[in-house]
N, C-alpha and C positions, 0 to 999 in steps of 0.2 A: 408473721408480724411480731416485734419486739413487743414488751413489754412497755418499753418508753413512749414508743410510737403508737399504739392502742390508748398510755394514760393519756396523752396528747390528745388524740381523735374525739376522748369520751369530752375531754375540756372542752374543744371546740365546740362541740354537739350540745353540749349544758350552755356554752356562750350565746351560740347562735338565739338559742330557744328562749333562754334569761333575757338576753336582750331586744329580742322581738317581743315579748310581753310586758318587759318595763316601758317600752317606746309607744306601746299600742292601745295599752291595759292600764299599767299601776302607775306611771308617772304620780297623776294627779290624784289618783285614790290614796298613793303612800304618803304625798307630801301635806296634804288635810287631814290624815291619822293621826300624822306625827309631828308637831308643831314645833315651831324653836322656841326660845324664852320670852320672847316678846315682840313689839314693835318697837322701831327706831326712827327720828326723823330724818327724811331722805331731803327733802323737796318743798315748794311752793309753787303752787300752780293758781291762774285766777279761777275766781270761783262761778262755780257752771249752778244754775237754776236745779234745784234738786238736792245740793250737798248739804250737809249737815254745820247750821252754825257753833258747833260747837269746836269745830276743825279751823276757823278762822286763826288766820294769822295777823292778829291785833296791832302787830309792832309794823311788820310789812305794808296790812292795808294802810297805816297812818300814814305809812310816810309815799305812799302810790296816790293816794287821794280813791284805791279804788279795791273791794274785797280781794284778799289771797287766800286760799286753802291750802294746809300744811299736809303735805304728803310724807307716810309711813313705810315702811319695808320691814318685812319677818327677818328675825334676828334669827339665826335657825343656830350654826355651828352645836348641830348634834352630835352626837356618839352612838355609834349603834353599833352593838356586842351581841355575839354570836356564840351563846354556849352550845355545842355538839355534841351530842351523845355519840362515843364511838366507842360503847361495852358489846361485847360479842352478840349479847339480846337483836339487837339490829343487823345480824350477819343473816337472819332469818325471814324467809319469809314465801308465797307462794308464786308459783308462776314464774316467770321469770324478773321481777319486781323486788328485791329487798328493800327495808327496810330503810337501808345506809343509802340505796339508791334515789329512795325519796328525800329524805331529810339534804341529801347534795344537792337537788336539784331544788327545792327550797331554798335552804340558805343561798344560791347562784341567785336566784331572782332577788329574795331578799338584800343581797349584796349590789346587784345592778340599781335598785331601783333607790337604795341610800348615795350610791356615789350621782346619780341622776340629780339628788336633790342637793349634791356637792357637800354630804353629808358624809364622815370619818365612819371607815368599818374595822371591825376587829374581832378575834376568833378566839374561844376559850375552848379546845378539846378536851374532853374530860371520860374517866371510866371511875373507877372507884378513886381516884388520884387526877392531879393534872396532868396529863398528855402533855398538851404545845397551850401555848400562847401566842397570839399574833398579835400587840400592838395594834392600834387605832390608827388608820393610814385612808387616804386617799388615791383615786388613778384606777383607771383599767389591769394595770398588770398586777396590783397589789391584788384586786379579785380576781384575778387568773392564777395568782398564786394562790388564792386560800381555796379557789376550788382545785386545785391540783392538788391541795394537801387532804381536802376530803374526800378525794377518789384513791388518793396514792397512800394515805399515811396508815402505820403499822402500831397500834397501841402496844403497849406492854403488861395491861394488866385485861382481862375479861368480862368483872363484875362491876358496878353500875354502883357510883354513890353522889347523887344529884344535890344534898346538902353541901357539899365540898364544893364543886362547882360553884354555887352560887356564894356560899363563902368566900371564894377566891374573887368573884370578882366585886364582892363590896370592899375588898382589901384592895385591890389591885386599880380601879376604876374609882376616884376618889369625887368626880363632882357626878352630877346626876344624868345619866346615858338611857339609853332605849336598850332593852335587853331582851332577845328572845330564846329562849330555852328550847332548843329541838330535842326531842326525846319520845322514849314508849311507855317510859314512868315504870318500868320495872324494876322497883324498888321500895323502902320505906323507910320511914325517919327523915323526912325533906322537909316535911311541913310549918316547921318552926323557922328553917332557912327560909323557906321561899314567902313568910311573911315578913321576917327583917328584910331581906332584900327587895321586897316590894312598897316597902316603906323609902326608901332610898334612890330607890330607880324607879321608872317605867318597864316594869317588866309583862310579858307577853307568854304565855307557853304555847308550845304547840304537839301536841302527842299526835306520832306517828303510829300508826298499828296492822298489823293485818289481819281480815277475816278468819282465821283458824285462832286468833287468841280469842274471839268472839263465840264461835260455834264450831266442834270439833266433826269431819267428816265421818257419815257410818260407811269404817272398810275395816271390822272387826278387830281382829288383837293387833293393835301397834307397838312401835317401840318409840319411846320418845327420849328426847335427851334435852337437860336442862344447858342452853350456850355457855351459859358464864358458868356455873361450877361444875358441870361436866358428868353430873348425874341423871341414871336412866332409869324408865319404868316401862313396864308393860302394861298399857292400858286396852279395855275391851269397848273401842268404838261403837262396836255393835250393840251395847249395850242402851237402849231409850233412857233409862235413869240414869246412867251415867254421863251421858251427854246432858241430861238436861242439869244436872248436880256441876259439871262444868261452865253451862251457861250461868247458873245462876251464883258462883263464884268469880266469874270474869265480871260478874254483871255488877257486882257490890266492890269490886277493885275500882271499877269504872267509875261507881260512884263515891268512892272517897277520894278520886283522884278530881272528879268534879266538887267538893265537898271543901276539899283543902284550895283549890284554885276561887273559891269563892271567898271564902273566910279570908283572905292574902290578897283580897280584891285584885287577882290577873284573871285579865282577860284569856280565856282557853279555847283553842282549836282543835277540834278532832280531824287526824285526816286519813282516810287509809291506802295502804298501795296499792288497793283495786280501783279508786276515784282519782278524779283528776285534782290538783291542789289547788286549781283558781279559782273556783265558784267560791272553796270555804275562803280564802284567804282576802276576795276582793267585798265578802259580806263584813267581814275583820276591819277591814279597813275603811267601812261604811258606815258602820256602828259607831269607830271610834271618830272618824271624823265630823259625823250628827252631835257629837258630844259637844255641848258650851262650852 
């Protein structure tokens, strides 16, 4: 099988799956999350026992000799931006599950379920620099093309700088949009970005992770290698201290990573590639839609 023809097959396979979850699942979980600017006056319809006098249409009933209620419609026309982590960090991962594999089939749902709401999507690829940019577009093929770019596309650099990213898109995205950051947060010095840009936007994080950045396996001396700069070490898995000396470093990265997501009031998802992503994302979208 070609290469073209395999990127193709995986599209399909993320479409199929994206879009049987936004038709079945998130529709209406996405569009109470994420609200448009207002209401607008649509309508007058007569007034039914039960409705609110405060909806009366004053001017209408005078001149009917009989009450009218003024009917509203959600003013949506959102924007909803897609920052991508695609630093080498995410080329990693266990089983047969990467990282980049989660975070594509993410953003596909997250993409079906904004064009559902007839809502513009668009794509900020990032590694230590910006990769691609996609414009704010609407339509099926526009998200067949952005998941064809995050299965197919080739970065040029390896290492991870998530202040840049979020940089670019308060410069680039000038009125106020829905922003989700997919990423494994491997990295430091964001945190001053990612409160200016939560001031500006609706921004959302979601860290993607796998179980071994969590708890390292005991199978004695390993060799490991860091993705993005390309450095190696010999570590003694077997070692009970040293595993737990790992846990309890992954464990305080964790929590500054929750630490800075709060302070910048974004809302933050953990999800890993050993879980499925609906339960966390449709709690997400439950919490935010409970919100006044």
């Amino acid at each position: 099988m070609s290469q073209t023809t395999d990127i193709l097959k995986k599209v399909r396979q993320i479409e199929i799956r994206s879009k049987g979850l936004t038709d079945h699942l998130f529709t209406g979980q996405y569009h109470s999350a994420f609200k448009g600017k207002g209401m607008s006056f649509s309508d007058v319809r007569e007034y039914q026992y039960g409705d609110a006098i405060r909806d009366i249409d004053w001017n209408v009933t005078a001149r009917f000799n009989h009450p009218f209620i003024k009917q509203y419609q959600e003013e949506r026309e959102i924007t909803v931006m897609l920052l991508v982590d695609i630093s080498a960090s995410n080329l990693t991962g266990s089983g047969n599950r990467l990282k980049q594999d989660r975070i594509a089939e993410i953003a596909a749902l997250l993409s079906f379920s904004a064009i559902k709401s007839n809502d513009k999507v668009g794509v900020i690829f990032f590694s230590e620099k910006i990769e691609l940019f996609i414009p704010p577009n609407k339509g099926v093929q526009h998200i067949l093309f952005i998941i064809r770019q995050l299965i197919d596309f080739q970065p040029s650099n390896t290492t991870t700088r998530i202040a840049e990213a979020l940089r670019y898109l308060t410069n680039i995205i000038r009125k106020r949009c829905v922003a989700f950051l997919l990423t494994d947060f491997i990295d430091a010095g964001y945190e001053d970005a990612l409160k200016i840009t939560s001031q500006k936007h609706d921004l959302v994080a979601i860290r993607v992770y796998d179980h071994t950045e969590v708890d390292l396996p005991n199978c004695g001396m390993m060799r490991f290698a860091d993705a993005e700069s390309g450095e190696t070490a010999w570590i003694d898995t077997g070692s009970a201290s040293g595993r737990e000396r790992y846990r309890m470093m992954q464990r305080e990265r964790v929590q500054q990573i929750n630490h800075a997501c709060k302070r910048a009031r974004v809302d933050l998802v953990e999800i890993s590639t050993a879980e499925d992503y609906i339960r966390p994302l449709l709690l997400l979208f439950k919490k935010r839609g409970n919100r006044p």
